[in-house]
Phi, psi and omega in degrees: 000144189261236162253336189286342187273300150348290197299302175294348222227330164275018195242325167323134171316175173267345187257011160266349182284274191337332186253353143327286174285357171288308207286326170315290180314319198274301113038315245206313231217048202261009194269332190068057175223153157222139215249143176238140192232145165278087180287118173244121169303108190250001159202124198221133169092194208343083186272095192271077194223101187280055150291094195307317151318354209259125190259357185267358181292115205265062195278307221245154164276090225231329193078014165268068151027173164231138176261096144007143171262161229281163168277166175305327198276296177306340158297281170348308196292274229311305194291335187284325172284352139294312189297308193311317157302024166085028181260140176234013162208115171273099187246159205230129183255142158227153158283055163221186157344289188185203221190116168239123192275149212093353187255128182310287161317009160238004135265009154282313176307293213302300176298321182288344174274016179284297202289309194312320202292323203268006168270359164092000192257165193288128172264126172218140177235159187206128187240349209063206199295161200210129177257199167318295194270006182285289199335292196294333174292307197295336172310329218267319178240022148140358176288083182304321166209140211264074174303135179188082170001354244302007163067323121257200186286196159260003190270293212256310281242304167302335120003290239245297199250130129219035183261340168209169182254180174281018173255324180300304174323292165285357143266341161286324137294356181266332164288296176329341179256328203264324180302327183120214043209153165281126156258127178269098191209134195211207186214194174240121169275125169120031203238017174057052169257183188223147179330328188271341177296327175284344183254351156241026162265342169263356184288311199285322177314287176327317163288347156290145172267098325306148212288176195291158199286320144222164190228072149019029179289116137246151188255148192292153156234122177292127161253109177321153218059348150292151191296350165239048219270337168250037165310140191249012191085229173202118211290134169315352188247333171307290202297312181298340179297314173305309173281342160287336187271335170267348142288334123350284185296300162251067198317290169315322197294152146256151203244126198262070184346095176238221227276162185102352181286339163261016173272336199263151202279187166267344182285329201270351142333276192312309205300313192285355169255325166301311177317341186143305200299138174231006188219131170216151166296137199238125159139182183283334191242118188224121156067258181253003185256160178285184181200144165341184171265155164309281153017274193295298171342290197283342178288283193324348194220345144280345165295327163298355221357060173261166204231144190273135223254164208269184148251154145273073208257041168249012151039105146217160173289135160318150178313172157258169199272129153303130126119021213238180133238167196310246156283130182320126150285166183253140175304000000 
């Protein structure tokens, strides 16, 4: 979809945008399932990474600590008691740069999505940058779809960022699509961008080839000490437009209610789900912010009579287009 197509469609009253993105869904999307997934940090902090957003980074005095990555065994307990709750995709977070193959701690990674993949829930992992040969090992012992944010526009981005660029991001999704693997990739509202900045960070999403399996909307949670610790946020009704234009925009995909859901009422929760979301993070934790409750989570979708959605673990990306490339490059 292109920005101009974008521009227009967010220009829409709002319940004429919203029913607009119903009928896509229910179109796309008719089971009345929301698939719930578990974010485990399995290495957190001191991150040489300047992501002004980042509270794991060790630019800033954030009080999150650096961690060792996590044992095989101790992963394993987090995942098998996410399936018992009702999780069908587990994803596993690191704090650094990237994953280098040959590397002691990229043969640690390799084992723990080895043993996670035999619990039968869907594997996503999110590593940082990836080259070729990471990218095709992590397929190989099981990671079915790959996070990797692109966060804003292209535009914007550096703004956000400069330890690496926004060409880095999209080469790195680009190996991640030539491995087989899915991508899971979406951005953050609330990183002091302005609307068309938000409408070409969905121009581009959109524009991969094949587009991504999933997609993400997060609201920024300021952490103090970071440079973007006083953000004042993003209007609720802004987040509900977004997940309608991204589901629009990325008809298949799913689109995933993320970090900032626990700040949001259950009405604007329903909203955002009548809207297109069909994913959500489940659990006490989503990296270093709180998250609902389990519980809550499950009252909530049943009051809704929405259903937890199966895993897939034969998982694939939509085809690709003849004549496309993979991931979009900037012009």
């Amino acid at each position: 979809m292109q920005f101009d197509e974008l521009r227009q469609l967010h220009a829409l009253p709002f319940f004429d945008l919203i029913q607009r993105s119903r009928r896509v869904h229910e179109a796309n999307w008719p089971e009345n399932e929301v698939q719930l997934c578990t974010l485990l940090s399995i290495k957190t902090g001191g991150c040489s990474e300047d992501c002004s957003y980042c509270a794991q980074s060790a630019r800033y005095s954030t009080g999150v600590g650096a961690e060792r990555l996590m044992e095989t065994e101790a992963v394993l307990e987090r995942a098998r008691l996410a399936r018992e709750q009702g999780s069908t995709r587990f994803c596993m977070g690191a704090a650094w740069k990237g994953v280098r193959d040959g590397t002691k701690r990229f043969d640690q990674v390799l084992e723990i999505v080895s043993a996670v993949s035999e619990l039968g829930m869907e594997v996503c992992t999110t590593l940082g940058e990836l080259g070729p040969a990471e990218a095709a090992k992590l397929k190989e012992a099981g990671v079915t779809a790959y996070n990797h944010n692109i966060d804003t526009s292209p535009e914007h981005y550096e703004n956000i960022v400069t330890t690496h660029s926004f060409q880095d991001r999209l080469n790195t999704l680009r190996h991640v699509q030539d491995a087989g693997m899915s991508v899971c990739s979406g951005g953050i509202l609330g990183l002091g961008e302005n609307t068309e900045d938000r409408l070409r960070m969905l121009e581009v999403l959109s524009n991969f080839n094949p587009q991504p399996e999933s997609v993400p909307i997060n609201s920024l949670v300021p952490i103090p000490g970071t440079p973007l610790a006083e953000s004042q946020g993003v209007d609720s009704f802004e987040v509900v437009r977004m997940i309608a234009l991204a589901r629009i925009a990325v008809p298949r995909a799913k689109v995933r209610l993320s970090a900032g859901r626990q700040q949001m009422s259950e009405e604007m929760q329903a909203l955002c789900f009548f809207a297109g979301a069909n994913s959500i993070f489940y659990g006490d934790k989503l990296l270093t912010t709180g998250n609902p409750q389990s519980e809550a989570d499950l009252a909530l979708l049943e009051k809704l009579g929405l259903r937890p959605q199966q895993p897939n673990r034969e998982l694939a990306a939509p085809p690709a287009e003849a004549a496309r490339p993979l991931a979009p490059a900037l012009a």
